[in-house]
mmCIF file of the N, C-alpha and C atoms, coordinates in Angstrom:
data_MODEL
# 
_entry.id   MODEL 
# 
loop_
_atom_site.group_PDB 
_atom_site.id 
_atom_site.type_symbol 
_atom_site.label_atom_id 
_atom_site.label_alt_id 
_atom_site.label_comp_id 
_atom_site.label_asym_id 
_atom_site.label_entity_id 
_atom_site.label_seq_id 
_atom_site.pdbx_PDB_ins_code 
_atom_site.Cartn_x 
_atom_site.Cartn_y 
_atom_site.Cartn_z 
_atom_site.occupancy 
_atom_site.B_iso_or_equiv 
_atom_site.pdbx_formal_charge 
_atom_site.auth_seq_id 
_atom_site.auth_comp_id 
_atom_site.auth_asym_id 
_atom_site.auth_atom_id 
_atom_site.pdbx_PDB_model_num 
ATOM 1   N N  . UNK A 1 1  ? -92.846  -158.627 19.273 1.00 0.00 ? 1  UNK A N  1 
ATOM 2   C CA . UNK A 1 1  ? -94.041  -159.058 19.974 1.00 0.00 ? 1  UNK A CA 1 
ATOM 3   C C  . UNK A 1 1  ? -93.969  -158.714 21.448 1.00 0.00 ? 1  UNK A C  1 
ATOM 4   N N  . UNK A 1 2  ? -93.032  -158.728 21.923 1.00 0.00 ? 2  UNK A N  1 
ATOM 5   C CA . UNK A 1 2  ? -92.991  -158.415 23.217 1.00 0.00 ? 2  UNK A CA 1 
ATOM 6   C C  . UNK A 1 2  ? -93.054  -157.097 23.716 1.00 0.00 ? 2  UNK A C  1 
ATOM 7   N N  . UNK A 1 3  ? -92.685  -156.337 22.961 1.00 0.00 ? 3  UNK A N  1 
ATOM 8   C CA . UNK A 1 3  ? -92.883  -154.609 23.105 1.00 0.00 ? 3  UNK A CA 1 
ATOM 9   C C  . UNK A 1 3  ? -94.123  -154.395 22.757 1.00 0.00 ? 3  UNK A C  1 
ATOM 10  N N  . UNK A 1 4  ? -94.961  -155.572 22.065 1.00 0.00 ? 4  UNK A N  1 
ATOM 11  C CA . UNK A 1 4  ? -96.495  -154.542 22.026 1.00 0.00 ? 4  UNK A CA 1 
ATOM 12  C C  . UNK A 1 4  ? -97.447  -155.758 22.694 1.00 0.00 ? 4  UNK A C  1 
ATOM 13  N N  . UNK A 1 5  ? -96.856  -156.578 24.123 1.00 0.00 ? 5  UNK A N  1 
ATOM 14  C CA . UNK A 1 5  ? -97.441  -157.501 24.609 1.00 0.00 ? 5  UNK A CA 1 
ATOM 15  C C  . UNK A 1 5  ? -97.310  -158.747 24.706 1.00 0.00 ? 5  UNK A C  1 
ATOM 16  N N  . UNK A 1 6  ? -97.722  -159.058 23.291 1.00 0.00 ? 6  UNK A N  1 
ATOM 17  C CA . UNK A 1 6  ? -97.502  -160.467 23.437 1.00 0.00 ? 6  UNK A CA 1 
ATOM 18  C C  . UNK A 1 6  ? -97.930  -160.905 21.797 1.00 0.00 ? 6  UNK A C  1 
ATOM 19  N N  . UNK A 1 7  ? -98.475  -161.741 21.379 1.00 0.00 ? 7  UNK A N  1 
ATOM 20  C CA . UNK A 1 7  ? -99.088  -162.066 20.133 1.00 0.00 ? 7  UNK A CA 1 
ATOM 21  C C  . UNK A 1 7  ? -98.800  -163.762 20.091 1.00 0.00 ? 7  UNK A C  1 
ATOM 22  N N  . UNK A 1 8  ? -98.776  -164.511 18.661 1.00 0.00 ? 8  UNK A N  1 
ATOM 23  C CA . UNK A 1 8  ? -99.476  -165.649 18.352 1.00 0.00 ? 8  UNK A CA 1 
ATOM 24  C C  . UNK A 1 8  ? -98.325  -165.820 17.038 1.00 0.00 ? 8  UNK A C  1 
ATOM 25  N N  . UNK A 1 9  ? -97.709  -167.197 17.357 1.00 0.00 ? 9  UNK A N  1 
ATOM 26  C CA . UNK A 1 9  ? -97.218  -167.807 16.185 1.00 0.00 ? 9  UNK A CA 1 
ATOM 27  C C  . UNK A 1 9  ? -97.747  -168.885 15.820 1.00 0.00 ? 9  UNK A C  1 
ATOM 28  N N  . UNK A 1 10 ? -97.707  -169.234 14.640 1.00 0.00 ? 10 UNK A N  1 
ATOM 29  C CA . UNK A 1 10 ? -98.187  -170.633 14.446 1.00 0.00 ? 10 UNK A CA 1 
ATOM 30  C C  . UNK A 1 10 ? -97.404  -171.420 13.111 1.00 0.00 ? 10 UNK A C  1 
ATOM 31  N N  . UNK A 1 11 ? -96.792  -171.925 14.053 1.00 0.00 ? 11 UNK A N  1 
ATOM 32  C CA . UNK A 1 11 ? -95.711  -173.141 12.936 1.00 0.00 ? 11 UNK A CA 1 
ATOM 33  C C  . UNK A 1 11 ? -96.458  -174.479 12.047 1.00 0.00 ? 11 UNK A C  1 
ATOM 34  N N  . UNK A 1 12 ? -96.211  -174.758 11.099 1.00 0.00 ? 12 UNK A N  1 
ATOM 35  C CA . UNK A 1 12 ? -97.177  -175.871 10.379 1.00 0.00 ? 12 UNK A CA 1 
ATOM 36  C C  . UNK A 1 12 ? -95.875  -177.389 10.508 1.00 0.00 ? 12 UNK A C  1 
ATOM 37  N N  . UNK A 1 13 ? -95.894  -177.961 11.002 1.00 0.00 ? 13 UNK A N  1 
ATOM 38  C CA . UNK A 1 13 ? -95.456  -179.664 11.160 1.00 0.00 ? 13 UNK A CA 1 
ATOM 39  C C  . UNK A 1 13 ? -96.586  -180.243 10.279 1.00 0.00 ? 13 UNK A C  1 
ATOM 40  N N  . UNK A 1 14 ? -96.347  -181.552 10.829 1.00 0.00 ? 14 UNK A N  1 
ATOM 41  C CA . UNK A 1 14 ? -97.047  -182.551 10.393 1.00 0.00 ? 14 UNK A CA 1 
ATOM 42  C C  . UNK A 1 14 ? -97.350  -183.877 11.493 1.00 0.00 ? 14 UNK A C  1 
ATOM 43  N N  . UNK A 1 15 ? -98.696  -184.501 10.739 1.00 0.00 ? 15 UNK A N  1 
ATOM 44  C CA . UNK A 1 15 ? -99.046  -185.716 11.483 1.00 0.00 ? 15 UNK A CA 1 
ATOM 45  C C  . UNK A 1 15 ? -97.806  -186.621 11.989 1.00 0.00 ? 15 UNK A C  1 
ATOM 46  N N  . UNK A 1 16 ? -97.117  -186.722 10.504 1.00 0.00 ? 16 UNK A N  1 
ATOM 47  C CA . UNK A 1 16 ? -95.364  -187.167 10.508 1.00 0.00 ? 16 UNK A CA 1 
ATOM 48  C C  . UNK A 1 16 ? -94.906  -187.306 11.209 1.00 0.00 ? 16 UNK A C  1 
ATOM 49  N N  . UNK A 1 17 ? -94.582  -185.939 12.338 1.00 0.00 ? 17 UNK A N  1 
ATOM 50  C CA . UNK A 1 17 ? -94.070  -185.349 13.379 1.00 0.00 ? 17 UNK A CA 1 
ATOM 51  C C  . UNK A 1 17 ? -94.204  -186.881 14.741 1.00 0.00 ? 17 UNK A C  1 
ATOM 52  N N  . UNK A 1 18 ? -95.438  -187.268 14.672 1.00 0.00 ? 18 UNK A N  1 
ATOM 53  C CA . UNK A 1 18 ? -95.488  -188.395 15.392 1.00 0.00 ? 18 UNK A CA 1 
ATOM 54  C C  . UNK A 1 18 ? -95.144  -189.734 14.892 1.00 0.00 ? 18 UNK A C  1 
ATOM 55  N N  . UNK A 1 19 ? -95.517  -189.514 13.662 1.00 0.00 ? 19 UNK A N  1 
ATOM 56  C CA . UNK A 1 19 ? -95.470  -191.141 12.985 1.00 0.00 ? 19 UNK A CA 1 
ATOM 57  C C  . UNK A 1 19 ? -94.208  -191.368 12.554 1.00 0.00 ? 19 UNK A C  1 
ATOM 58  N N  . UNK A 1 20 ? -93.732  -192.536 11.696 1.00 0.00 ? 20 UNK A N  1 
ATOM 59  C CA . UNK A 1 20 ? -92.936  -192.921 10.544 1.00 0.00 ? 20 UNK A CA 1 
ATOM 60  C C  . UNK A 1 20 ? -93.739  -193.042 9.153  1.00 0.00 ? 20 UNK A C  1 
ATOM 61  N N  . UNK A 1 21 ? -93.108  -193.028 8.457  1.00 0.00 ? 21 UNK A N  1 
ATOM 62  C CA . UNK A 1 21 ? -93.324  -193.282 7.159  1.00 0.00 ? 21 UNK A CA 1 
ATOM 63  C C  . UNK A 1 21 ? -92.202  -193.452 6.137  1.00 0.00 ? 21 UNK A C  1 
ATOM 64  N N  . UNK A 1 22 ? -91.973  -195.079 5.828  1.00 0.00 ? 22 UNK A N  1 
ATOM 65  C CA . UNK A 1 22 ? -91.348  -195.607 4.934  1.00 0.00 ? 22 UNK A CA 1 
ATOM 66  C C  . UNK A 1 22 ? -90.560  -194.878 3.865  1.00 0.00 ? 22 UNK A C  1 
ATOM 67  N N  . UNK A 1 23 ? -89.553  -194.664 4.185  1.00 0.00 ? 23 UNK A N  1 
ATOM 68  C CA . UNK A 1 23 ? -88.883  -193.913 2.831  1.00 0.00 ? 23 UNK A CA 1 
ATOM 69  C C  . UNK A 1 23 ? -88.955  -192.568 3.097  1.00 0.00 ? 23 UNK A C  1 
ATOM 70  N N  . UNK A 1 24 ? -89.601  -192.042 4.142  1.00 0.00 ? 24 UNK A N  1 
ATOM 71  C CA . UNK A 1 24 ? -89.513  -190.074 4.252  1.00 0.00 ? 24 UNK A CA 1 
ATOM 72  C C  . UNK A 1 24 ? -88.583  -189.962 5.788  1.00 0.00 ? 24 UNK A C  1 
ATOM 73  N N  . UNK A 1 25 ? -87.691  -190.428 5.555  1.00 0.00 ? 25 UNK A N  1 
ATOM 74  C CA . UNK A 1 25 ? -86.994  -190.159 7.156  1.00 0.00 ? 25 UNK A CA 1 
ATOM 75  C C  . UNK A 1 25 ? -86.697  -188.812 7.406  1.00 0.00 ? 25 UNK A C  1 
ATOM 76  N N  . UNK A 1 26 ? -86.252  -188.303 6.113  1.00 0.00 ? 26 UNK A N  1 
ATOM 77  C CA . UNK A 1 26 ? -85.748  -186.576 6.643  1.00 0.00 ? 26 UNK A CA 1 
ATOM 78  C C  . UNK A 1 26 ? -87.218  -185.828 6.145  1.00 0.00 ? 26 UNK A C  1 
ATOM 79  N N  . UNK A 1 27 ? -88.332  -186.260 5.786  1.00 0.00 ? 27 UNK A N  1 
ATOM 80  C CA . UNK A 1 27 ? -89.603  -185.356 5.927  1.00 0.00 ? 27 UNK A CA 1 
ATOM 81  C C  . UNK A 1 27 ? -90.066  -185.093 7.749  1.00 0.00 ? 27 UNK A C  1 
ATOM 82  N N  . UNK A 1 28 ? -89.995  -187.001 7.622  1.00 0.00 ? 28 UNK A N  1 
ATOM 83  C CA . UNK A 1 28 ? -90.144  -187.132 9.389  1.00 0.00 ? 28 UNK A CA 1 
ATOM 84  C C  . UNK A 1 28 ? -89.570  -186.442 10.497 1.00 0.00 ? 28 UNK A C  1 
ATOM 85  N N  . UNK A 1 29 ? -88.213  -186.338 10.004 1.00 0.00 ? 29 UNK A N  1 
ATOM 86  C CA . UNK A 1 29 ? -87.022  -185.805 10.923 1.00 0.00 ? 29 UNK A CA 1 
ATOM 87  C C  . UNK A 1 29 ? -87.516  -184.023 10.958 1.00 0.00 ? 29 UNK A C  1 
ATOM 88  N N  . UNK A 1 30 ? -87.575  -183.274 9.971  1.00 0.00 ? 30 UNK A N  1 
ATOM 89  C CA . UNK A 1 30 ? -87.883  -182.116 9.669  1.00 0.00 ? 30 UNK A CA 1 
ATOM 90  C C  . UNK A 1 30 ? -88.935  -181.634 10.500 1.00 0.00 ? 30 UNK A C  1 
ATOM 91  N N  . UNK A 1 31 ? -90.189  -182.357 10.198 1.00 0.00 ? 31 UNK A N  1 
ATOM 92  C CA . UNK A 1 31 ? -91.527  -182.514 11.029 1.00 0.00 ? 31 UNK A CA 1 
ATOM 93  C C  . UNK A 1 31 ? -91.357  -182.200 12.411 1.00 0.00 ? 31 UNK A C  1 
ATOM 94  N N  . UNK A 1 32 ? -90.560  -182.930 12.699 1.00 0.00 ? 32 UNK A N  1 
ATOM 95  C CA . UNK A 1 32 ? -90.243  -183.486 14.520 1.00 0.00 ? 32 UNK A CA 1 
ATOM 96  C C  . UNK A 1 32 ? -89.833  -182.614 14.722 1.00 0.00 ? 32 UNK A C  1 
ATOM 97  N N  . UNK A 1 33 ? -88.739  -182.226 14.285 1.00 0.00 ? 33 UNK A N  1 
ATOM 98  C CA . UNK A 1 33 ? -87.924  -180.602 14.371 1.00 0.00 ? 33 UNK A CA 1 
ATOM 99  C C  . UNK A 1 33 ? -89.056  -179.630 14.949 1.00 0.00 ? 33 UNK A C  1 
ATOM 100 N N  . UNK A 1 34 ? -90.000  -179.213 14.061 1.00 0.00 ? 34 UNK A N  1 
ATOM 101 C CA . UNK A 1 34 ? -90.784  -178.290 13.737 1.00 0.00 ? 34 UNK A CA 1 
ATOM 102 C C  . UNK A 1 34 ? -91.485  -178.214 15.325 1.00 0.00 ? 34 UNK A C  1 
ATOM 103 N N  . UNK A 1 35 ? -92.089  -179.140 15.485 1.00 0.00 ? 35 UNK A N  1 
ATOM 104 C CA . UNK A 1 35 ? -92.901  -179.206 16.566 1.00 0.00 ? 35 UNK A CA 1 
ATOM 105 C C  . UNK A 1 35 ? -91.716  -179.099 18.182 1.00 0.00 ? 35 UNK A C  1 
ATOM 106 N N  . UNK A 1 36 ? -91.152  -179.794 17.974 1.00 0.00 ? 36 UNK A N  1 
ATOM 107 C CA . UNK A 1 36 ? -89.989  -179.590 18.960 1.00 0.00 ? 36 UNK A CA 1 
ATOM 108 C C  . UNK A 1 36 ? -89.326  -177.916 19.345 1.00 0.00 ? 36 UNK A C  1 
ATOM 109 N N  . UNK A 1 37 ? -89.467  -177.856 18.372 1.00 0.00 ? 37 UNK A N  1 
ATOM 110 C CA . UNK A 1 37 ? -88.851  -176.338 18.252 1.00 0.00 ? 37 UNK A CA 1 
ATOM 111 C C  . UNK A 1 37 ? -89.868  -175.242 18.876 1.00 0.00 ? 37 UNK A C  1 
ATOM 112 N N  . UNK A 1 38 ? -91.351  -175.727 18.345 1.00 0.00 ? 38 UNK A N  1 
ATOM 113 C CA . UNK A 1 38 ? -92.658  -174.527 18.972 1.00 0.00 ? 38 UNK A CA 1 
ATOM 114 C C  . UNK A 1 38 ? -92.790  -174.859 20.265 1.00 0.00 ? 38 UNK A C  1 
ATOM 115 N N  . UNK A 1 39 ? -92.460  -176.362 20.676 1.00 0.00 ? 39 UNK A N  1 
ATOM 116 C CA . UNK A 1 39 ? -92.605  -176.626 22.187 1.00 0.00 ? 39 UNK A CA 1 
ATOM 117 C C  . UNK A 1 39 ? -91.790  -175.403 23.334 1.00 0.00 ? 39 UNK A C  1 
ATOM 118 N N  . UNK A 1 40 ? -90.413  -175.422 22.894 1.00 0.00 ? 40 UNK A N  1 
ATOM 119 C CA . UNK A 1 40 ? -89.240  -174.946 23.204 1.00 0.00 ? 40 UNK A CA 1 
ATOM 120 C C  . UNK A 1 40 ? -89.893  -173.545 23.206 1.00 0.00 ? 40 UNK A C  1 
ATOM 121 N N  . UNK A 1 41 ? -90.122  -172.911 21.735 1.00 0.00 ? 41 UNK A N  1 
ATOM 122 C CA . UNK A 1 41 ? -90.301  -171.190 21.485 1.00 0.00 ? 41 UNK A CA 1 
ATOM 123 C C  . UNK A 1 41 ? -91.075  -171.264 22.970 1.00 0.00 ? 41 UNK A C  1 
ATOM 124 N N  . UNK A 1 42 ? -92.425  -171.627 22.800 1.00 0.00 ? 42 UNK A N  1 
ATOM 125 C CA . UNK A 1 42 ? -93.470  -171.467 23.989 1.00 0.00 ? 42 UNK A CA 1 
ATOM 126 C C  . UNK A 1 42 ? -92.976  -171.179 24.710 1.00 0.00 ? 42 UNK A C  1 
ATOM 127 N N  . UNK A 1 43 ? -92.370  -172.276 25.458 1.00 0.00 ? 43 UNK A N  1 
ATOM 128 C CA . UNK A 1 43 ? -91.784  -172.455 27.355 1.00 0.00 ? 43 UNK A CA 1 
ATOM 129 C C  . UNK A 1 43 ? -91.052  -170.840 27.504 1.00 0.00 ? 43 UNK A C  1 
ATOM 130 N N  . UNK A 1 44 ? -90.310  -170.513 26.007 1.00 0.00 ? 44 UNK A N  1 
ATOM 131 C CA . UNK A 1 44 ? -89.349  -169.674 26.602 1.00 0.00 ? 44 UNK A CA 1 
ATOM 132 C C  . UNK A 1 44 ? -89.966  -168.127 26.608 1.00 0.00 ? 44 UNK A C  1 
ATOM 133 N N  . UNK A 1 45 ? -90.788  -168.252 25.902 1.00 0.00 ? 45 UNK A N  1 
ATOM 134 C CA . UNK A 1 45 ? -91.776  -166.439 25.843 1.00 0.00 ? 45 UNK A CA 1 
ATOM 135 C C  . UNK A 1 45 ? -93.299  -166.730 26.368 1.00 0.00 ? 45 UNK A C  1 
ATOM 136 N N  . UNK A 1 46 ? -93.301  -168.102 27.390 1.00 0.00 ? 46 UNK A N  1 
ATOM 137 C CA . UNK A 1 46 ? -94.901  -167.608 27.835 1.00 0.00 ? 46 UNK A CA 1 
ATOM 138 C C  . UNK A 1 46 ? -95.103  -166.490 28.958 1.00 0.00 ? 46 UNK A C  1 
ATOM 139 N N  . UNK A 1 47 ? -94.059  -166.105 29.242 1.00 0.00 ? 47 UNK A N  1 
ATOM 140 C CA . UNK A 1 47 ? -94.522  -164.839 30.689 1.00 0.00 ? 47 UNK A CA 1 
ATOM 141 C C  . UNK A 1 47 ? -94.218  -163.434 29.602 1.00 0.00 ? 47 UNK A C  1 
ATOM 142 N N  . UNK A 1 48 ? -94.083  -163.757 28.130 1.00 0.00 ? 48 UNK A N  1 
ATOM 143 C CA . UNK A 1 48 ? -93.946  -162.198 27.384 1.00 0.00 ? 48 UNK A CA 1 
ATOM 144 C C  . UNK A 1 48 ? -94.925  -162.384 26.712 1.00 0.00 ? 48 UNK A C  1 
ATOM 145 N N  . UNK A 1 49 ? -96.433  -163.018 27.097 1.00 0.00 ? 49 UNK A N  1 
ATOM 146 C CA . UNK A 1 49 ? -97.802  -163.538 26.608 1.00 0.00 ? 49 UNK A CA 1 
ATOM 147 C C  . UNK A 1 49 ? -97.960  -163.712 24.940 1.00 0.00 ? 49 UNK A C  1 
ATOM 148 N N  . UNK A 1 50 ? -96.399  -164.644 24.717 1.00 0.00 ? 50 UNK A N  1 
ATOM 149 C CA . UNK A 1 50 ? -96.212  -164.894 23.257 1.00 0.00 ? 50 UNK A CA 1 
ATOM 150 C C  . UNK A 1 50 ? -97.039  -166.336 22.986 1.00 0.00 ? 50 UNK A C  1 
ATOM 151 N N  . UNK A 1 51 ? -97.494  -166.649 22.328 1.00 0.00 ? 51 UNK A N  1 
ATOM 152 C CA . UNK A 1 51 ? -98.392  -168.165 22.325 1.00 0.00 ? 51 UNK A CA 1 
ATOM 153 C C  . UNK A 1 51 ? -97.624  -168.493 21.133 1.00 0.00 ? 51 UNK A C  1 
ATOM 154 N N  . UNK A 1 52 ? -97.382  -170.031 21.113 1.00 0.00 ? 52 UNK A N  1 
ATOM 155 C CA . UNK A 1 52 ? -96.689  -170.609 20.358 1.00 0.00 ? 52 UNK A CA 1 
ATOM 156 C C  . UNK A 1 52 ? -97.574  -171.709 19.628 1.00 0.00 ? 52 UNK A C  1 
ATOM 157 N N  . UNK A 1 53 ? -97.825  -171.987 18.597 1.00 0.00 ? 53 UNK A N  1 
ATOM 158 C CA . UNK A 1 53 ? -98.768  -173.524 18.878 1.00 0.00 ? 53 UNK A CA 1 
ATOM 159 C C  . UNK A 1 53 ? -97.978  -173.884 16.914 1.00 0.00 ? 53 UNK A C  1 
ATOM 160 N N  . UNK A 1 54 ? -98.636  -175.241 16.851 1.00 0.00 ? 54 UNK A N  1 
ATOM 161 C CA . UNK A 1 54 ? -97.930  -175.516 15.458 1.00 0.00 ? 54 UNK A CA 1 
ATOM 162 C C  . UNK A 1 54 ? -99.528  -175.904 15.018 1.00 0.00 ? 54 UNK A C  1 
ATOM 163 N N  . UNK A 1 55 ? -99.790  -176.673 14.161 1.00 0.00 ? 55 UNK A N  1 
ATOM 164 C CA . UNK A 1 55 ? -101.233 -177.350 13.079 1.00 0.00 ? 55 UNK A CA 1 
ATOM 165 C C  . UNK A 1 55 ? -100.170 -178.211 12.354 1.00 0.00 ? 55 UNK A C  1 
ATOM 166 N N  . UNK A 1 56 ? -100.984 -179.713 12.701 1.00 0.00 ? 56 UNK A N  1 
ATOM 167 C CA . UNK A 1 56 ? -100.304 -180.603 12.365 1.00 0.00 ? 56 UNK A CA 1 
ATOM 168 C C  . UNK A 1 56 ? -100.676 -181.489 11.185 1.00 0.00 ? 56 UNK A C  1 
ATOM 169 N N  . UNK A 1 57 ? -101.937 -180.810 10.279 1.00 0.00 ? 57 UNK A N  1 
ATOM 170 C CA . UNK A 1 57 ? -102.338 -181.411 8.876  1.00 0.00 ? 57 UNK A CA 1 
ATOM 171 C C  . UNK A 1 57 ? -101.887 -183.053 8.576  1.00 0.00 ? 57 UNK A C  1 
ATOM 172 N N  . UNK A 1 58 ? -102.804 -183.967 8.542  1.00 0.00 ? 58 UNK A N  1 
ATOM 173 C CA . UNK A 1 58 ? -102.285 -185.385 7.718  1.00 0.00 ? 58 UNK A CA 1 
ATOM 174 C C  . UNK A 1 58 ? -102.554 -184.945 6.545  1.00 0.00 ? 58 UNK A C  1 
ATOM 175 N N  . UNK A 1 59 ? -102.617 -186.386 5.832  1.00 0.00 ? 59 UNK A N  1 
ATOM 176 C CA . UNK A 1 59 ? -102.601 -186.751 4.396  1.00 0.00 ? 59 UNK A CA 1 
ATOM 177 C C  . UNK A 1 59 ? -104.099 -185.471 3.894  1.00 0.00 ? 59 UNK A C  1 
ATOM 178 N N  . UNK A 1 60 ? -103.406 -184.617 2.665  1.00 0.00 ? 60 UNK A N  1 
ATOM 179 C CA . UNK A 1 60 ? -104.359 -184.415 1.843  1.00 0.00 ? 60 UNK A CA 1 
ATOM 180 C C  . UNK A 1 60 ? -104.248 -184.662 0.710  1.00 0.00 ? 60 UNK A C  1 
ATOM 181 N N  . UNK A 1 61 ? -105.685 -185.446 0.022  1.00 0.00 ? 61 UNK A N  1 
ATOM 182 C CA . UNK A 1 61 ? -105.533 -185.248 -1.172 1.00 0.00 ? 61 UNK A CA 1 
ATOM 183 C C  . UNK A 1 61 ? -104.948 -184.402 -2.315 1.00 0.00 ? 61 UNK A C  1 
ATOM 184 N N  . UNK A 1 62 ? -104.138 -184.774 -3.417 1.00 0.00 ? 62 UNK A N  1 
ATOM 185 C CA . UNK A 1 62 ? -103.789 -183.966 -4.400 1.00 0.00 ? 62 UNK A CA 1 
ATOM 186 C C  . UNK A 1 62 ? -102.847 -184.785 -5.577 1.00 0.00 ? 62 UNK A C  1 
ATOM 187 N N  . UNK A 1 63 ? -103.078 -184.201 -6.696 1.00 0.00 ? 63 UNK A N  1 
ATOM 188 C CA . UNK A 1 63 ? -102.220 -184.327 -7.774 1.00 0.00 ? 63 UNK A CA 1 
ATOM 189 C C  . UNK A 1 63 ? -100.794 -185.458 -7.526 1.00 0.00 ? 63 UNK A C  1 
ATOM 190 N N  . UNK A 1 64 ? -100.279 -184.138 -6.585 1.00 0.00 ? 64 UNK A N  1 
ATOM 191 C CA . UNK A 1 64 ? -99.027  -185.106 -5.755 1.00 0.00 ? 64 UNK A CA 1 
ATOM 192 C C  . UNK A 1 64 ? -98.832  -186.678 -5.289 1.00 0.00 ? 64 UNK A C  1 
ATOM 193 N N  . UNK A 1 65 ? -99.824  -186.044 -4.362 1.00 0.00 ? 65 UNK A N  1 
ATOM 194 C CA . UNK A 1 65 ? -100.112 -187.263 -3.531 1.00 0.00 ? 65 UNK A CA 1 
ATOM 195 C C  . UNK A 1 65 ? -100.988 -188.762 -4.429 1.00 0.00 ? 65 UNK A C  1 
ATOM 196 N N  . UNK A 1 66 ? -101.288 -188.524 -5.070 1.00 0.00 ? 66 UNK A N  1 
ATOM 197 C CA . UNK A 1 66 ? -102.011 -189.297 -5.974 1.00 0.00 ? 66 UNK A CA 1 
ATOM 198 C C  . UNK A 1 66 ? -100.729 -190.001 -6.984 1.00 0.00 ? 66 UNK A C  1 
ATOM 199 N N  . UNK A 1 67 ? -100.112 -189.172 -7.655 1.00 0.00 ? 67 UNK A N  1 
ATOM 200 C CA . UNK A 1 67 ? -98.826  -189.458 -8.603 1.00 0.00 ? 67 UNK A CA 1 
ATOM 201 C C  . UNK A 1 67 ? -97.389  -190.406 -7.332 1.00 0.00 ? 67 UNK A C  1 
ATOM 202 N N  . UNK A 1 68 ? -97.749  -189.680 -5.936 1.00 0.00 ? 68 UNK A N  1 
ATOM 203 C CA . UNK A 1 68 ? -96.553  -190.706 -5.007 1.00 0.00 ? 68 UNK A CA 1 
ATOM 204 C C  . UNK A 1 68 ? -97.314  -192.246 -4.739 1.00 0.00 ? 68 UNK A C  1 
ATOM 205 N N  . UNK A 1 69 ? -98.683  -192.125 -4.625 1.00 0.00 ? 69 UNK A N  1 
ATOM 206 C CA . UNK A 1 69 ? -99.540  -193.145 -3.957 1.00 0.00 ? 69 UNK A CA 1 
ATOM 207 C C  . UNK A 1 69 ? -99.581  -194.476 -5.493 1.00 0.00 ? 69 UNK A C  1 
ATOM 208 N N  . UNK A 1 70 ? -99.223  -194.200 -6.891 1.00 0.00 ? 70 UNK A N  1 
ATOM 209 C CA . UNK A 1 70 ? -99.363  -194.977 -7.625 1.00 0.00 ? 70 UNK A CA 1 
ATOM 210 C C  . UNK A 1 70 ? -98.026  -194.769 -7.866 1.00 0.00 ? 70 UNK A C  1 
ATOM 211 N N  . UNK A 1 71 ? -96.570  -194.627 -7.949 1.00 0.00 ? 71 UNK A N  1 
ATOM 212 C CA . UNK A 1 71 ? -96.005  -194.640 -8.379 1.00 0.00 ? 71 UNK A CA 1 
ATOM 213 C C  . UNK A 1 71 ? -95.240  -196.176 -7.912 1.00 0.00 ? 71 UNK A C  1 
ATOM 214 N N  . UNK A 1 72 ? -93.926  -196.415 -7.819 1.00 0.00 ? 72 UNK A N  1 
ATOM 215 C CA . UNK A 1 72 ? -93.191  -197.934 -7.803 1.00 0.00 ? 72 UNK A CA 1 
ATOM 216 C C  . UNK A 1 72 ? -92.987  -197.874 -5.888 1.00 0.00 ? 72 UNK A C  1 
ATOM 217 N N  . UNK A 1 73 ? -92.884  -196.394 -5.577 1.00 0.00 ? 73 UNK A N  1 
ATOM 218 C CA . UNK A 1 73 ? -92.298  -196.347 -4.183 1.00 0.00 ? 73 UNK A CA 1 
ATOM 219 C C  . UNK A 1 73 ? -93.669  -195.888 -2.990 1.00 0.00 ? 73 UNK A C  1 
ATOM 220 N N  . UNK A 1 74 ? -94.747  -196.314 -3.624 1.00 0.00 ? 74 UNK A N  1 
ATOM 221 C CA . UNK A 1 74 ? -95.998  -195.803 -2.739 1.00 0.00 ? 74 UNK A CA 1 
ATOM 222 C C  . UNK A 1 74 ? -96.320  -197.445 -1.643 1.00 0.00 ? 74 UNK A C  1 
ATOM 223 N N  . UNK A 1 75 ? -97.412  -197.147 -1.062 1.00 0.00 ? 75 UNK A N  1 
ATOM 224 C CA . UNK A 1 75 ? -97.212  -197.903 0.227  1.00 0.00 ? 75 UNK A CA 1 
ATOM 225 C C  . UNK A 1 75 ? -97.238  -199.560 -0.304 1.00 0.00 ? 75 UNK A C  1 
ATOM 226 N N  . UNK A 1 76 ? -96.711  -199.851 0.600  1.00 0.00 ? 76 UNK A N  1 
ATOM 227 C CA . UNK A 1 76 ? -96.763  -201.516 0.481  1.00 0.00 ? 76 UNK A CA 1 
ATOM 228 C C  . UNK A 1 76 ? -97.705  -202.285 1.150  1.00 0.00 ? 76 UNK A C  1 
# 
């Protein structure tokens, strides 16, 4: 990217990233990572006009999420 300017990454975290959530400590932990990490990329390639940014998606509906949300370990 830097030999042809600059360009655009974009890392996917999560809402997580800010919150807690009961029982996902290493989803959380991972999350945090993620965003921590694009903060960092940024700072260090913004004068090689590299843009860093993450998208931080909450809860979507799905199959999944539906089967965690009724199961014994869904919210209290």
């Amino acid at each position: 990217m830097e030999k042809q300017g600059g360009g655009v990454i974009v890392n996917t975290a999560s809402a997580v990233a800010n919150l807690g959530i009961k029982d996902r400590a290493a989803y959380a932990a991972s999350k945090g990572a993620v965003a921590a990490l694009t903060r960092a990329i940024a700072i260090d390639h913004v004068r090689a006009h590299i843009r860093v940014n993450a998208i931080a998606p909450g809860t979507i509906e799905s199959p999944y999420f539906t089967k965690i949300l009724s199961g014994p370990d869904g919210p209290s």
